[in-house]
TORDOTOR-917209 format. One line per 3 residues: number of its first residue (from 1); for each residue x, y negated, z negated of N, C-alpha, C. Coordinates in steps of 0.1 Angstrom, whole numbers, always signed. Each point is the difference from the previous one (the first is absolute). Last residue first. Layout:
BEGIN
NUM) X,Y,Z,X,Y,Z,X,Y,Z | ...
% end
This chain:
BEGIN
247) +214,-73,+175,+7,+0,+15,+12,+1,-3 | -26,+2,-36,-1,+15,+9,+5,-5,+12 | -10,-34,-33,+12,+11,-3,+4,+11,+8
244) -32,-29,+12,+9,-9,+1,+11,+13,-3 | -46,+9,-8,+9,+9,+11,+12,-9,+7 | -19,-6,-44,+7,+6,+1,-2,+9,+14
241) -15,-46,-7,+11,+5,-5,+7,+12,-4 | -44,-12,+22,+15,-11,+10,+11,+5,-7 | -42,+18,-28,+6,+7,+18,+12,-5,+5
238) -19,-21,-38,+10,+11,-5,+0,+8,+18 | -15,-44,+2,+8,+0,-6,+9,+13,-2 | -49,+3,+17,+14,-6,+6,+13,-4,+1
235) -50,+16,-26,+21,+9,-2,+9,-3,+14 | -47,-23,-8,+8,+2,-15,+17,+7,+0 | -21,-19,+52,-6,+8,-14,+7,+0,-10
232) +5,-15,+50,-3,-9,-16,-4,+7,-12 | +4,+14,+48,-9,-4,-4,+0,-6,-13 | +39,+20,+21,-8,-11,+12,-12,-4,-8
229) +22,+31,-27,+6,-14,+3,-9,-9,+10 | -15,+41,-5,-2,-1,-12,+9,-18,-2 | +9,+30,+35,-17,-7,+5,-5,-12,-17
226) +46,+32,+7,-2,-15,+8,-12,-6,-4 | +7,+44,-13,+1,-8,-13,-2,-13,+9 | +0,+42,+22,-7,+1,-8,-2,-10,-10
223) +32,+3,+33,-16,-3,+7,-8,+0,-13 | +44,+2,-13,-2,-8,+1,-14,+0,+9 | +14,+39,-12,-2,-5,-12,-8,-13,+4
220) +15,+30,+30,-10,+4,-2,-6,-11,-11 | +48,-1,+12,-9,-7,+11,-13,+5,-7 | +29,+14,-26,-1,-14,-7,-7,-7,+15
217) +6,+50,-25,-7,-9,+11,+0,-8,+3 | +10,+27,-37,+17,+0,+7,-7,-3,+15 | -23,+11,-37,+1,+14,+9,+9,-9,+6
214) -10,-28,-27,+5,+11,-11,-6,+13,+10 | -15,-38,+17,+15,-3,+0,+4,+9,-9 | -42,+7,+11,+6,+2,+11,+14,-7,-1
211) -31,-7,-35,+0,+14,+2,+16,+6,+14 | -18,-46,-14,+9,+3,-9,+5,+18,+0 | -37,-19,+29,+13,-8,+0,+12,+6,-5
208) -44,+12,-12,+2,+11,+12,+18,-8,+5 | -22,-25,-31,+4,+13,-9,+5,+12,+12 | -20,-43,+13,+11,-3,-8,+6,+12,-4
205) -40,+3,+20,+9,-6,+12,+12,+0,-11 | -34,+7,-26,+4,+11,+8,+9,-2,+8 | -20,-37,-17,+13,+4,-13,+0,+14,+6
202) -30,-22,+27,+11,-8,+3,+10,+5,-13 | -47,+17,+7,+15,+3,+10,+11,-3,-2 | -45,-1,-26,+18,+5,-6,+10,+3,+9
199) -45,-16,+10,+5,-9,-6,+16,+1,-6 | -27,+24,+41,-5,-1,-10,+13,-12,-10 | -11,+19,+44,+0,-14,+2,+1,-2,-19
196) +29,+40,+26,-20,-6,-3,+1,-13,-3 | +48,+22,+11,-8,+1,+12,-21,-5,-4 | +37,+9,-33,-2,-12,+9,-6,+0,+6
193) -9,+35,-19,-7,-9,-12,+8,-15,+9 | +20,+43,+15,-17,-3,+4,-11,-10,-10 | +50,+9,+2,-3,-11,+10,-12,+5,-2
190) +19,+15,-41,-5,-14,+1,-8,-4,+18 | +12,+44,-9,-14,-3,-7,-4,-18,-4 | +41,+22,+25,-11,+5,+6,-13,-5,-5
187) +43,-8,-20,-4,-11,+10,-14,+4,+6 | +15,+28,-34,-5,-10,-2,-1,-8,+10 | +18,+42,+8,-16,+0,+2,-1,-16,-10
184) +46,+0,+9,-8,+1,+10,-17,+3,+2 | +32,-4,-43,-1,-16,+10,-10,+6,+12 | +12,+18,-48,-9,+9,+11,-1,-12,+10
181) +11,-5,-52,+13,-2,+16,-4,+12,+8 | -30,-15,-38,+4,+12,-2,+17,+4,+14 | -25,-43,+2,+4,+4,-17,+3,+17,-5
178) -21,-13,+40,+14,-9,+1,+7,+4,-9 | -44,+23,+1,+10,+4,+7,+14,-9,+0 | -37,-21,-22,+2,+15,-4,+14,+6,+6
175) -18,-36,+24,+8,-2,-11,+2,+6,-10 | -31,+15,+33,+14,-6,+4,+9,-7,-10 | -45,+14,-13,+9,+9,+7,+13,-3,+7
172) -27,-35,-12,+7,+4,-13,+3,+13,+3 | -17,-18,+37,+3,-11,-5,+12,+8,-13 | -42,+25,+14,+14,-1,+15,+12,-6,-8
169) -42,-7,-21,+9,+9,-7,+8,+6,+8 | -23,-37,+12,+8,-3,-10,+8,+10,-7 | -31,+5,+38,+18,-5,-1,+5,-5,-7
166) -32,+42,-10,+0,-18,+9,+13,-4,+2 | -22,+54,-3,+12,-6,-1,-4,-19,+4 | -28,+48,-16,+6,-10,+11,+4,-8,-6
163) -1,+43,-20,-4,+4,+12,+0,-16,+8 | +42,+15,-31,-15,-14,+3,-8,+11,+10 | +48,+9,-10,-11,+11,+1,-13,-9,-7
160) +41,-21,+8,-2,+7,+11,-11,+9,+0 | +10,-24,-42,-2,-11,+17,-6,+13,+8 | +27,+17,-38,-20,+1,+1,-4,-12,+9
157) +45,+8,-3,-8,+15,+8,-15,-6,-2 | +29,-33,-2,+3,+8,+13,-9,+10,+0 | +11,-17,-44,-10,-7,+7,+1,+3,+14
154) +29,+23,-29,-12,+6,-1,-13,-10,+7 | +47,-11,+7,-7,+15,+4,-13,+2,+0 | +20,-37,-22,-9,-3,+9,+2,+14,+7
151) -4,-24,-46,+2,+16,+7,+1,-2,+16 | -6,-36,-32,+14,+2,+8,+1,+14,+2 | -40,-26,-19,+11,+11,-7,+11,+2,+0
148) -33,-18,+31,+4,-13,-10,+8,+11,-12 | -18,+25,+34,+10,-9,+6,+5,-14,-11 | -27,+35,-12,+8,+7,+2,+14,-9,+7
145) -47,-13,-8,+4,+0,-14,+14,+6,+5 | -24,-1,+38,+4,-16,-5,+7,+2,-13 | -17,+38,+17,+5,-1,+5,+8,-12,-2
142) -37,+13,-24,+10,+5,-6,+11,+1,+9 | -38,-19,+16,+4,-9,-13,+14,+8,-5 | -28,+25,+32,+5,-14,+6,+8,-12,-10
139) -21,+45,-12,+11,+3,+7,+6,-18,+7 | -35,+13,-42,+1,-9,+9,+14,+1,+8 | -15,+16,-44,-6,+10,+13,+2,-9,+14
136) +17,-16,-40,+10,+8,+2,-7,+14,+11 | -7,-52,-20,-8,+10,+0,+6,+13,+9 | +22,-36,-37,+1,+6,+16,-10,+9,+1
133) +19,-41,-36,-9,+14,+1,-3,-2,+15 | +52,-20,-15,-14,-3,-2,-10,+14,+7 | +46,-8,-5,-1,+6,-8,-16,-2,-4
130) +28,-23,+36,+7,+16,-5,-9,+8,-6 | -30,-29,+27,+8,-7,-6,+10,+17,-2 | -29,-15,+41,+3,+5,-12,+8,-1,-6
127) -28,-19,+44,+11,-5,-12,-2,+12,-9 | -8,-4,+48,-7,+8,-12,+5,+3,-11 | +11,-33,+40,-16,+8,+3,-3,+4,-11
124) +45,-22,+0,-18,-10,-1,-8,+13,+5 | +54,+4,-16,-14,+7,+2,-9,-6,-1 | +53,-14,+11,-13,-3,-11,-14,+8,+9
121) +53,+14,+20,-16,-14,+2,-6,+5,-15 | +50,+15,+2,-14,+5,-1,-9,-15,+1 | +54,+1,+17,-10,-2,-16,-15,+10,+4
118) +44,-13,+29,-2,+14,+0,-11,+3,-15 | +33,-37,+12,-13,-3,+4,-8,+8,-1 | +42,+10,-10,-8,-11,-12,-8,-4,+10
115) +25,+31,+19,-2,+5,-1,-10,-9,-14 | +25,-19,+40,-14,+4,-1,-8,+9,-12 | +34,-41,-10,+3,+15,+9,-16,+4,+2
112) +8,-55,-10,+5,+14,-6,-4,+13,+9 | +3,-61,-6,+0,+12,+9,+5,+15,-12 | -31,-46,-13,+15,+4,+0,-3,+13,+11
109) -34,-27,-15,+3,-4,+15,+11,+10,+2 | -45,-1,-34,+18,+1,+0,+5,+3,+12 | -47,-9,-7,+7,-6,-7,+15,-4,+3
106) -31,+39,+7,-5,-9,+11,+10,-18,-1 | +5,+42,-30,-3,+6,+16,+1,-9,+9 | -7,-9,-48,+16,-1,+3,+2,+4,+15
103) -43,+3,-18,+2,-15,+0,+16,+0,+7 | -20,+37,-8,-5,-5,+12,+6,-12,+0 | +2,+21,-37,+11,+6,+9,-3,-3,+15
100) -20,-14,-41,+9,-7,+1,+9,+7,+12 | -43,+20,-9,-3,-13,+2,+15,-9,+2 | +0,+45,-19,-2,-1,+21,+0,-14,+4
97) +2,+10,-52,+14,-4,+9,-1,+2,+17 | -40,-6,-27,+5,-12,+0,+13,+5,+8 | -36,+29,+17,+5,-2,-17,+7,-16,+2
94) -41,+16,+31,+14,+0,+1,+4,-3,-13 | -44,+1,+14,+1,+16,+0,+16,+0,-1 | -30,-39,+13,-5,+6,-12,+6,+13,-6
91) +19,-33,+28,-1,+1,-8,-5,+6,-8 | -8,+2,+46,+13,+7,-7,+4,-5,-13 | -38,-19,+17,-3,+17,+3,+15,+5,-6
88) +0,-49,+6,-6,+8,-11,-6,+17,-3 | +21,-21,+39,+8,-4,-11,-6,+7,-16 | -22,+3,+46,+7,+11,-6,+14,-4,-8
85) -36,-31,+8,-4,+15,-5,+12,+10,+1 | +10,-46,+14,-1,+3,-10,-6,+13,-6 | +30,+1,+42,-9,-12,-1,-1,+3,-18
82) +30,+21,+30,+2,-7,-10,-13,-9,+0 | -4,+32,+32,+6,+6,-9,+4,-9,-10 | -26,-10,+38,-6,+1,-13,+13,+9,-13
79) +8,-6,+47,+0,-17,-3,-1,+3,-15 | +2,+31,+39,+11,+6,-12,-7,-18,-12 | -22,+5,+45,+1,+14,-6,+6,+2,-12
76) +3,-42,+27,-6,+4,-6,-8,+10,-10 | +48,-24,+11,-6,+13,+3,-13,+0,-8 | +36,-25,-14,-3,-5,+10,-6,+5,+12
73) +8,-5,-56,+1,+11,+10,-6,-8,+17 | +26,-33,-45,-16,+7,+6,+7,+12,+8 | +28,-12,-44,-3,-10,+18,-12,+8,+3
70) +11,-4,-56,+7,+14,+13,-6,-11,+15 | -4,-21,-47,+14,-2,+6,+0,+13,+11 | -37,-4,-29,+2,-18,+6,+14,+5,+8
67) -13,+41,-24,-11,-5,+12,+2,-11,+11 | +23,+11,-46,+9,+6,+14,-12,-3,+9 | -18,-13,-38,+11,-6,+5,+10,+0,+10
64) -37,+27,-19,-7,-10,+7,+13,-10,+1 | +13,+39,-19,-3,+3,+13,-6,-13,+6 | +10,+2,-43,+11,+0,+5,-1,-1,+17
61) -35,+5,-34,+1,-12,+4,+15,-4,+10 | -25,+38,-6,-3,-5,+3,+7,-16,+3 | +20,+32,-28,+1,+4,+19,-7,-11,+3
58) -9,+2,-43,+16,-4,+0,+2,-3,+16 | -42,+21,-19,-1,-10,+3,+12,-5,+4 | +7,+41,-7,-9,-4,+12,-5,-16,+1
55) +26,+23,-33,+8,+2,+11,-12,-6,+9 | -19,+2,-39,+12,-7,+0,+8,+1,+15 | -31,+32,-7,-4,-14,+3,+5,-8,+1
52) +17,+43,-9,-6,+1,+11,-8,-18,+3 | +17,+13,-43,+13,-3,+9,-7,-1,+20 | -35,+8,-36,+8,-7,-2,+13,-6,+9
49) -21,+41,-2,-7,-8,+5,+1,-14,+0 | +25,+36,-18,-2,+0,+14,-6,-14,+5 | -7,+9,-45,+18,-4,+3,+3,-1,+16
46) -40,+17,-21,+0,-11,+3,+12,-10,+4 | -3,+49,+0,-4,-8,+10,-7,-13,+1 | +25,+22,-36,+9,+3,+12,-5,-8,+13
43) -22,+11,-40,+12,-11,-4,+6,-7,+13 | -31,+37,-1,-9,-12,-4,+11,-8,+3 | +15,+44,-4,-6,-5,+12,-5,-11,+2
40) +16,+8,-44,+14,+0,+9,-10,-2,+14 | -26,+11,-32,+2,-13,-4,+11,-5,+16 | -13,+47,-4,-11,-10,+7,+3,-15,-6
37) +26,+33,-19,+4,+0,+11,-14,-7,+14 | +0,+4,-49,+9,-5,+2,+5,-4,+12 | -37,+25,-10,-7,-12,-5,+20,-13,+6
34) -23,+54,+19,+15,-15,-9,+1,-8,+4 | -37,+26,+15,+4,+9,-9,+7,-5,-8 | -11,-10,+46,-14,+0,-8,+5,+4,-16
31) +33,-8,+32,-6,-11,+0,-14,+2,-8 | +27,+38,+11,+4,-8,-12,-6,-14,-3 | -17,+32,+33,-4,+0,-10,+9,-6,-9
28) +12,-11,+39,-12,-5,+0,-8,+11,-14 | +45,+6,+21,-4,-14,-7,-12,+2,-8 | +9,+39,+16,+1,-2,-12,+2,-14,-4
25) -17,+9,+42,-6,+3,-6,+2,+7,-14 | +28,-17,+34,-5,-12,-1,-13,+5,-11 | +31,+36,+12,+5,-9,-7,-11,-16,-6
22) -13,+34,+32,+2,+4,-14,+5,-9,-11 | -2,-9,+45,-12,+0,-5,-2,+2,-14 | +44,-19,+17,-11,+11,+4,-13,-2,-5
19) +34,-45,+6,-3,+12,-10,-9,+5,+9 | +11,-42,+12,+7,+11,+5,+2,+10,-8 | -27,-39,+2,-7,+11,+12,+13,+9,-4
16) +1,-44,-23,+2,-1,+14,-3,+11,+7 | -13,-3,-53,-2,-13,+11,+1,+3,+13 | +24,+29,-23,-13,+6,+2,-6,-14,+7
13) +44,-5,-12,-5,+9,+8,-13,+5,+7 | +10,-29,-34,+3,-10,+10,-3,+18,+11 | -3,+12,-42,-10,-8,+3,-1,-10,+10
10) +39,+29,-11,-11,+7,+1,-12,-9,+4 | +36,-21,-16,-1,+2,+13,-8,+13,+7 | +1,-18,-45,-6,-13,+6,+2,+7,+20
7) +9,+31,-37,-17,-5,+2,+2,-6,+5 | +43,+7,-5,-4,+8,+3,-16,+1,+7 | +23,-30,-33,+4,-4,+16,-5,+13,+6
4) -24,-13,-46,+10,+11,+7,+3,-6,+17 | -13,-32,-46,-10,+6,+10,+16,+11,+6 | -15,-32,-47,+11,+6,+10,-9,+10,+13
1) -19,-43,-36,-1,+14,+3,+10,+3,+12
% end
């Protein structure tokens, strides 16, 4: 049976929150009504669900090997960030090609411009998938769905209007903003996620980094990236080398 490229992205639509009401409410009587077109939703989300596992056990195992090879944090405060829970916390919610794109992050020694460092962090707080079901009353989720989208405007706006804000969503507000090339309120929203003791300092420190050499900062840069060397962390390597570039 042939299916309409049309339905399939109507139905990835509706899945992700971004149909009206109206609209989402001629899905939803076609789903009671065609027989055709309820097969195609059925089809679709085991097909989802599928590629969603596959990728995930795949990470896991990919990630439990980048685990043996990253150096310790040398900072009690930051220590837990590669431990194992949040190995597997971010597996649960990362596709396989995030999973290989960390690998090449941390991996690949070669030198390159800032603007290929300039990647989107993998979403561990509120994995959503492209095309996976979004409870779409949920302003805090449909901010993450917006940033794993590559909207990231539209992730800036619904961050900002959180009645409260964690630092994880400080964290992905700032990288919202990077990604949208808004360098200065980004550093703003990473240093207050540095400045906590919380776990995502040390890849804020990085990104507030990379922020201040693409405003053409390269003293601001290096306070911001040294500490990340002095202490042995994962991105000592990519820090030492591209503010090697920058002198």
């Amino acid at each position: 049976m042939s299916f309409d490229q049309k339905d399939i992205d109507l139905i990835e639509e509706y899945q992700g929150g971004q149909l009206s009401e109206y609209e989402a409410e001629k899905v939803r009587n076609r789903l009671a009504n065609d027989t055709g077109f309820q097969r195609l939703f059925e089809e679709l989300k085991k097909y989802q669900a599928g590629i969603r596992q596959t990728g995930r056990d795949q990470l896991r195992l990919e990630l439990k090997q980048l685990e043996q090879t990253l150096p310790p944090v040398a900072v009690d405060n930051t220590s837990s960030f590669f431990r194992p829970n949040f190995i597997f916390r971010a597996a649960a919610g990362i596709s396989i090609i995030f999973g290989l794109g960390i690998l090449l992050f941390f991996l690949n020694d070669k030198p390159t411009n800032i603007d290929e460092y300039l990647s989107p962090y993998p979403n561990i707080v509120y994995p959503v998938e492209r095309s996976g079901q979004v409870d779409v009353a949920d302003d805090r989720q449909l901010a993450y769905q917006a940033y794993d989208r590559e909207q990231y405007s539209l992730a800036v706006e619904r961050f900002s209007k959180l009645d409260a804000i964690s630092e994880e969503d400080r964290f992905y507000l700032g990288l919202s903003l990077m990604l949208d090339a808004k360098y200065d309120p980004a550093i703003e929203s990473l240093n207050q996620v540095i400045d906590s003791p919380h776990e995502l300092n040390i890849p804020a420190r990085w990104y507030a980094g990379l922020c201040y050499l693409k405003l053409e900062k390269p003293e601001e840069a290096a306070k911001v990236l040294q500490p990340l060397i002095d202490q042995k962390t994962s991105y000592a390597d990519k820090a030492s080398s591209i503010l090697n570039q920058t002198n």
